[in-house]
C-alpha positions in Angstrom: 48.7 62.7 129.3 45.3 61.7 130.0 42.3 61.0 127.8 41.8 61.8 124.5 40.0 64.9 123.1 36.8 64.2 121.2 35.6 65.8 118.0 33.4 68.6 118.5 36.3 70.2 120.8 39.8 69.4 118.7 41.5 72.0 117.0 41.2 71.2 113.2 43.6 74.2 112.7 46.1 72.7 114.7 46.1 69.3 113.5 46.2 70.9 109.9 49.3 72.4 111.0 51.1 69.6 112.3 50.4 67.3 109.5 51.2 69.7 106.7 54.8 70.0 109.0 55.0 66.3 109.5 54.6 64.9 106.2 56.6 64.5 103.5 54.6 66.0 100.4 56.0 63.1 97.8 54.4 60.6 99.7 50.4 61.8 99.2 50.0 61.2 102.8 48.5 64.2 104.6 44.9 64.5 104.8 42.9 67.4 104.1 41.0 69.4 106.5 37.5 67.6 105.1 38.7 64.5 105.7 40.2 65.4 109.1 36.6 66.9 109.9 34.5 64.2 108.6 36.5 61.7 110.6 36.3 63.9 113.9 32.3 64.0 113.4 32.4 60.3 113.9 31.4 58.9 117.3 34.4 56.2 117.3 37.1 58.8 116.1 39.5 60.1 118.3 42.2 62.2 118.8 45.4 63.3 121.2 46.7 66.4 120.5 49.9 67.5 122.4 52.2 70.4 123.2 56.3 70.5 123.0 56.2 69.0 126.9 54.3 66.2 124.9 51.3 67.3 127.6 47.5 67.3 125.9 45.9 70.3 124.1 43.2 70.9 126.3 40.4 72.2 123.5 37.9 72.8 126.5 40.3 75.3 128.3 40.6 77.2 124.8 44.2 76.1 124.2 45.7 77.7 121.4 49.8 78.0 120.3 51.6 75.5 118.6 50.8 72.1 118.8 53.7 69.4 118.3 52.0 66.1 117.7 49.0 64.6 117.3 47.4 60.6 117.0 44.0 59.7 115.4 42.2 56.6 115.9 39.4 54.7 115.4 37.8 52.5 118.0 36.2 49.1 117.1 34.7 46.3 119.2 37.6 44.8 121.0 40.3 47.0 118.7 41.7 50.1 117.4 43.0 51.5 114.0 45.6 53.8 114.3 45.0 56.2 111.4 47.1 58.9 111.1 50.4 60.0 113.9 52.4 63.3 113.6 54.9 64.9 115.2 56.4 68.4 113.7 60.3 67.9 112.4 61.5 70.0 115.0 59.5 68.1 118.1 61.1 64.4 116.7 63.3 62.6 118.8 61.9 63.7 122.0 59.6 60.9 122.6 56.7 62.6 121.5 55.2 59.8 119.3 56.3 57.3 121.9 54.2 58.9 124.4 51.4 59.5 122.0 51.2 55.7 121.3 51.3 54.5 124.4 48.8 56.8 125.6 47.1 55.6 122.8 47.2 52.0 124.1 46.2 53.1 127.6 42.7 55.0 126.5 42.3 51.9 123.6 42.1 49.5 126.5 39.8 51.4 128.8 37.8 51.4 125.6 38.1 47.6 125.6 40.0 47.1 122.6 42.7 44.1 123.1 45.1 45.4 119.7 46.2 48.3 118.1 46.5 47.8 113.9 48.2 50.4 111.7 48.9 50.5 108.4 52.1 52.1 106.6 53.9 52.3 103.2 56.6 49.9 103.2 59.4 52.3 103.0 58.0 54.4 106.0 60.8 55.8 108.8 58.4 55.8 111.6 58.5 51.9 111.3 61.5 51.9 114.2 59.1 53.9 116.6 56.3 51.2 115.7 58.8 48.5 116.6 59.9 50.1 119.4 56.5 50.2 121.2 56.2 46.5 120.4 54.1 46.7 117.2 55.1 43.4 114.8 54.4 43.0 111.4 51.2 41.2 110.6 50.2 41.2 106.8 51.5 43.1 103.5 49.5 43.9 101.1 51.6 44.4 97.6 51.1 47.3 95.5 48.8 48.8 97.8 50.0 52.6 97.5 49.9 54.4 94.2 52.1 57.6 93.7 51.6 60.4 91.6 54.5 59.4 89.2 52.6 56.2 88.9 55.2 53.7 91.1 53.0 51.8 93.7 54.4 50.3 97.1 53.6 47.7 99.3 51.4 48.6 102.3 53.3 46.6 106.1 50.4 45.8 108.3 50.9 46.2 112.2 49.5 44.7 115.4 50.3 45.7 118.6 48.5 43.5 121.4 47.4 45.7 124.4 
């Protein structure tokens, strides 16, 4: 993987598809396609897309198919927000989001950022992968997440130092 593909090019459609594959609807978590689009139309948004081989959508060559994962961040000075990660049920366990993050971490340093920060409900499975890349709990903010049936959840803040 190499280099991350920037807004005008992605494939909203395919990133739509992942997510609404990925993620659990009882959580609230997906985003919709406006919000996908609005943050894609930012200059310090960006997103990998990836394959089944976990190799990079290439929107410039017209790339089209299934898509198996995707990551989307936002750069700051000296720092990077992961926002959203997916990888389709049947894609998991192949090192997929591995790769994403750490691909991640590679384009977030040419970029000059020096951590990676993520947010997640407390109760979230993708914590081990998180911990595995070397991401450590930082903060936790308490009743962050409000549910539909009205329960809230505490939000686990992440750094990972690159």
């Amino acid at each position: 993987m190499s280099g991350p593909i920037h807004p005008p090019l992605c494939r909203v459609d395919q990133i739509m598809e992942v997510m609404q594959a990925a993620f659990d609807p009882a959580w609230g978590e997906a985003w919709n396609r406006r919000q996908i689009e609005d943050s894609l139309a930012m200059p310090n948004v960006f997103v990998l897309l990836v394959d089944s081989s976990g190799d990079l959508v290439n929107a410039d060559a017209g790339a089209s198919g299934l898509a198996a994962g995707f990551v989307l961040a936002r750069h700051a000075p000296g720092e990077e927000e992961l926002l959203l990660i997916a990888v389709r049920p049947e894609f998991r366990r192949r090192g997929i989001g591995e790769a994403l993050i750490r691909q991640l971490a590679q384009d977030a340093r040419a970029r000059g950022a020096e951590r990676i920060f993520l947010e997640m409900r407390e109760n979230n499975p993708a914590s081990s992968l998180y911990h595995k890349v070397g991401f450590e709990p930082i903060g936790r903010r308490k009743a962050y997440y409000l549910f539909a049936d009205g329960t809230r959840m505490d939000a686990i803040t992440f750094g990972l130092s690159i």
